[in-house]
Backbone bond lengths (Angstrom), bond angles and torsions (degrees), N, CA, C in turn:
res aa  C-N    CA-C-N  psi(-1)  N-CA   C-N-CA  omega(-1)  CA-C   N-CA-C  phi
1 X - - - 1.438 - - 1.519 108.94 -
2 X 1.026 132.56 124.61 1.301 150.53 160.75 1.511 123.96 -79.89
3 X 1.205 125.25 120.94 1.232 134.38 -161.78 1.553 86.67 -107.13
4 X 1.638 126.45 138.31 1.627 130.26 158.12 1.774 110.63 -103.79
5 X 0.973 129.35 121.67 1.292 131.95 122.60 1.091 138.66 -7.02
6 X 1.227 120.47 91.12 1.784 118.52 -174.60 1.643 91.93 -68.77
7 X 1.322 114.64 140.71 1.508 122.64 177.60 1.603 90.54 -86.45
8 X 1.388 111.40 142.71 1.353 120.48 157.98 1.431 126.52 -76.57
9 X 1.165 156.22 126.91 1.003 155.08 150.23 1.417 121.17 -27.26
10 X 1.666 110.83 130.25 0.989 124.06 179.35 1.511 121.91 -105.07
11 X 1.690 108.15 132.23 1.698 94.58 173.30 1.465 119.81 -74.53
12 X 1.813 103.93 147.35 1.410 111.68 -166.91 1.500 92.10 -96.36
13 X 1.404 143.69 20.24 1.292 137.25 -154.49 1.253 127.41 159.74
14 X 1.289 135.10 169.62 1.360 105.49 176.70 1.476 127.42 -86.70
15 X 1.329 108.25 158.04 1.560 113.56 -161.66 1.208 120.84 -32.77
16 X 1.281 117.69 173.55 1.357 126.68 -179.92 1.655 109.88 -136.73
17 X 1.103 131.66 147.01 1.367 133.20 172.66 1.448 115.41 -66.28
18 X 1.356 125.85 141.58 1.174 102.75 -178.96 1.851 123.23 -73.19
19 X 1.343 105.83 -23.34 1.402 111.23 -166.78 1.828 110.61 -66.42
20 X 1.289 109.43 -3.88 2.005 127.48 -178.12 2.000 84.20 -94.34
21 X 1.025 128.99 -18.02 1.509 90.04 170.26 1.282 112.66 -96.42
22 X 1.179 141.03 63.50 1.486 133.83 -151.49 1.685 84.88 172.06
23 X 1.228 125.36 -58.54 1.708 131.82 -174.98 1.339 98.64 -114.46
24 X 2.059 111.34 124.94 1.456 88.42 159.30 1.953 111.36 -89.51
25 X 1.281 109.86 8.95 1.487 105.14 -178.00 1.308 103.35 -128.79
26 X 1.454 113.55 126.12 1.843 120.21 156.13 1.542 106.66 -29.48
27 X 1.427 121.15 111.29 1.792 91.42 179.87 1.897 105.16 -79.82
28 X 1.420 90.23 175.85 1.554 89.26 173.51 1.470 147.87 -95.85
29 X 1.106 111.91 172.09 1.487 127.90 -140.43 1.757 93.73 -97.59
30 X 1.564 125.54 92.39 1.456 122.89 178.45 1.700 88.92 -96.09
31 X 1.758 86.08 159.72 1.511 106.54 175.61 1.619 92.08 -127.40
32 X 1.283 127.91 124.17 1.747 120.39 149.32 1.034 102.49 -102.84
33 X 1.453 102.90 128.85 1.574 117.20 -179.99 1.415 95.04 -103.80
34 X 1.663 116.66 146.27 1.226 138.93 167.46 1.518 126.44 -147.50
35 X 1.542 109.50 178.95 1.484 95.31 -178.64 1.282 129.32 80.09
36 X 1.674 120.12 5.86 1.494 96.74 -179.72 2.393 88.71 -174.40
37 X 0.911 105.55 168.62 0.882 124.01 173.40 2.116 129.39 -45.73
38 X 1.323 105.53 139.43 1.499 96.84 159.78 1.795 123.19 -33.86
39 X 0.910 99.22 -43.07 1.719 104.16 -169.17 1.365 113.34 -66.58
40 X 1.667 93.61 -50.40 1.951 117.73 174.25 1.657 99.57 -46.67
41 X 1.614 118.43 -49.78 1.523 130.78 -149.09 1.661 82.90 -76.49
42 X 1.084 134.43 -83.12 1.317 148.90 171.82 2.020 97.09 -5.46
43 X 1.561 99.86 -90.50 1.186 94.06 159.57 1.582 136.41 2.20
44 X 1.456 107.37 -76.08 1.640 126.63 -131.26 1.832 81.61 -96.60
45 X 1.002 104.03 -19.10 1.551 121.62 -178.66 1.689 104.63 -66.49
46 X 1.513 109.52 -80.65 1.286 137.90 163.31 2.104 90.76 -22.18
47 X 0.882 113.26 -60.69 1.110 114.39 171.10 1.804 132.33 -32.25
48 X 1.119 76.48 -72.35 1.935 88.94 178.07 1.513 93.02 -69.26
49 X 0.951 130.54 -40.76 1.543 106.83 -172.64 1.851 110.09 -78.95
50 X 0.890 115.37 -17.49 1.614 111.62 157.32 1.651 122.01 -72.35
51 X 1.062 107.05 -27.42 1.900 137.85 175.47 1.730 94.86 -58.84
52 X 1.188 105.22 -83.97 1.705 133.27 155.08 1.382 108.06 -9.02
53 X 1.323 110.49 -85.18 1.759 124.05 -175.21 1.351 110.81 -34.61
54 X 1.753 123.25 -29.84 1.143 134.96 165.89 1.481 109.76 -27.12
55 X 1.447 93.42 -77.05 1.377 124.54 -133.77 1.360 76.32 -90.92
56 X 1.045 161.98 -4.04 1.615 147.73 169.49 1.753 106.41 -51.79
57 X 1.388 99.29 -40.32 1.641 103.43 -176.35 1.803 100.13 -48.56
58 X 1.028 116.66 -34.82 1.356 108.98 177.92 1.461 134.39 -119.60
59 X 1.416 94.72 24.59 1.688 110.73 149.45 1.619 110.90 88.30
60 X 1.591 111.45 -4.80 1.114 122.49 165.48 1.679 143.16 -46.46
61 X 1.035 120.70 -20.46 0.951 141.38 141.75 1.436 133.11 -58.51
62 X 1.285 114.53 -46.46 1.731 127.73 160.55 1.317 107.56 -56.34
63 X 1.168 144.32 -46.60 1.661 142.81 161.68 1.589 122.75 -85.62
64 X 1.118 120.78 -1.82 1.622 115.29 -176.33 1.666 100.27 -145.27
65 X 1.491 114.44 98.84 1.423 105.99 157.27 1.289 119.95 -47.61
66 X 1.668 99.97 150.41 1.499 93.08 178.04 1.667 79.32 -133.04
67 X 1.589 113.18 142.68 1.327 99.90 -166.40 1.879 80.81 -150.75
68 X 1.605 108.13 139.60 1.793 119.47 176.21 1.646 98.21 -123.31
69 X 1.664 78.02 136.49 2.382 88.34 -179.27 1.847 81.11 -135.85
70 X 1.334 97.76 159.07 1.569 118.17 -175.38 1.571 94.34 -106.35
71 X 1.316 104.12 120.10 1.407 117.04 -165.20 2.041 107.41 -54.82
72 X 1.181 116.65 -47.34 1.181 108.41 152.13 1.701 117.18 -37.70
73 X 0.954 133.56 -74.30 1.201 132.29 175.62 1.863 115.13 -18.91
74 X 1.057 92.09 -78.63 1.494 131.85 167.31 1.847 87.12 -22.99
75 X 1.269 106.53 -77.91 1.334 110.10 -162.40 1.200 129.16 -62.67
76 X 1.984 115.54 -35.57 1.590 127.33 153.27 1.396 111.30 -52.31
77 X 1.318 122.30 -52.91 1.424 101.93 -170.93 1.251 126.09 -126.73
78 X 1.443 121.98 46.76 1.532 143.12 -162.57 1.604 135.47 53.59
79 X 1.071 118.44 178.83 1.331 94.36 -165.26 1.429 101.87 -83.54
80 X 1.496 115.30 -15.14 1.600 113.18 -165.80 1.607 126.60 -74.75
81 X 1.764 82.58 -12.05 1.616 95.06 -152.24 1.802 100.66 -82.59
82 X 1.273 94.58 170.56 1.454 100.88 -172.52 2.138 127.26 -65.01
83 X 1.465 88.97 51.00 1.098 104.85 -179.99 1.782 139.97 -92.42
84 X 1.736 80.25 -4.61 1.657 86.05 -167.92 2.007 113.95 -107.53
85 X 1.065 83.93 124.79 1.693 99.43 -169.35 1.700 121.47 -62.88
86 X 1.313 146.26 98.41 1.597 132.35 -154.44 1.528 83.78 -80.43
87 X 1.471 102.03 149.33 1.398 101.98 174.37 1.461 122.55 -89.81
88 X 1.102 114.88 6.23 1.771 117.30 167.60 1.333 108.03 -100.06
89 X 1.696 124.97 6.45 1.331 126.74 168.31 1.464 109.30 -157.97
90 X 1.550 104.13 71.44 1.582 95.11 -178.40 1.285 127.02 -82.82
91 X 1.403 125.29 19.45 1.131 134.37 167.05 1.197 113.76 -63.72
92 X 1.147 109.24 -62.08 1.792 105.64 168.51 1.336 135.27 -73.75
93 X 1.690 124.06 176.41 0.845 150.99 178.04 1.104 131.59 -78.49
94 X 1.498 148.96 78.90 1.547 112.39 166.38 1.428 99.67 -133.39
95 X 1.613 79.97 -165.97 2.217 99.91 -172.67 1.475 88.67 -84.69
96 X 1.291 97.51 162.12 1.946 100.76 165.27 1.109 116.85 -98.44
97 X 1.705 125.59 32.92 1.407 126.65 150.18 1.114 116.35 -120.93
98 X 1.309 110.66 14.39 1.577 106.19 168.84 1.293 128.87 -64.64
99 X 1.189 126.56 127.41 1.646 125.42 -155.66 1.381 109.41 -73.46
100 X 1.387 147.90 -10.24 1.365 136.17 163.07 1.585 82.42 -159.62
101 X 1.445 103.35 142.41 1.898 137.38 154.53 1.235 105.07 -83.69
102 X 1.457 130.63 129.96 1.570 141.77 -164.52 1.360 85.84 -132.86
């Protein structure tokens, strides 16, 4: 009787995380801000994108939106609607399924 060896699998490359075979995208990173004023929101904003600027050293941002909506916002005009701010461009507008922030 001959016993076989299941061969193990070999990596073709370097690793992969496991949670990318299941997702091919990090999903993204919402903030609802509440509790406090336009100025505070402005602020708290100004914030995460200094938070953010961090994490650029490691490319995080290039794969994981990070996107802030003012929960009022959020609540007048749904969550889909073009309310949520990316924090490396909070000037603008978008939905949080928009497939890339420019």
């Amino acid at each position: 009787m001959c016993l076989r060896s299941r061969a193990r699998p070999t990596l073709q490359g370097p690793g992969r995380e496991e949670w990318r075979r299941r997702y091919p995208l990090f999903p993204r990173l919402l903030f609802v801000l509440d509790g406090t004023g336009p100025v505070a929101i402005e602020n708290r904003i100004s914030a995460l994108r200094a938070a953010a600027g961090e994490l650029k050293l490691f490319g995080f941002l290039h794969e994981v939106p990070v996107l802030a909506a003012p929960l009022t916002d959020r609540l007048q005009h749904g969550p889909s609607a073009p309310v949520w701010r990316p924090v490396q461009n909070p000037g603008s507008r978008v939905s949080w399924n928009q497939p890339r922030y420019g």
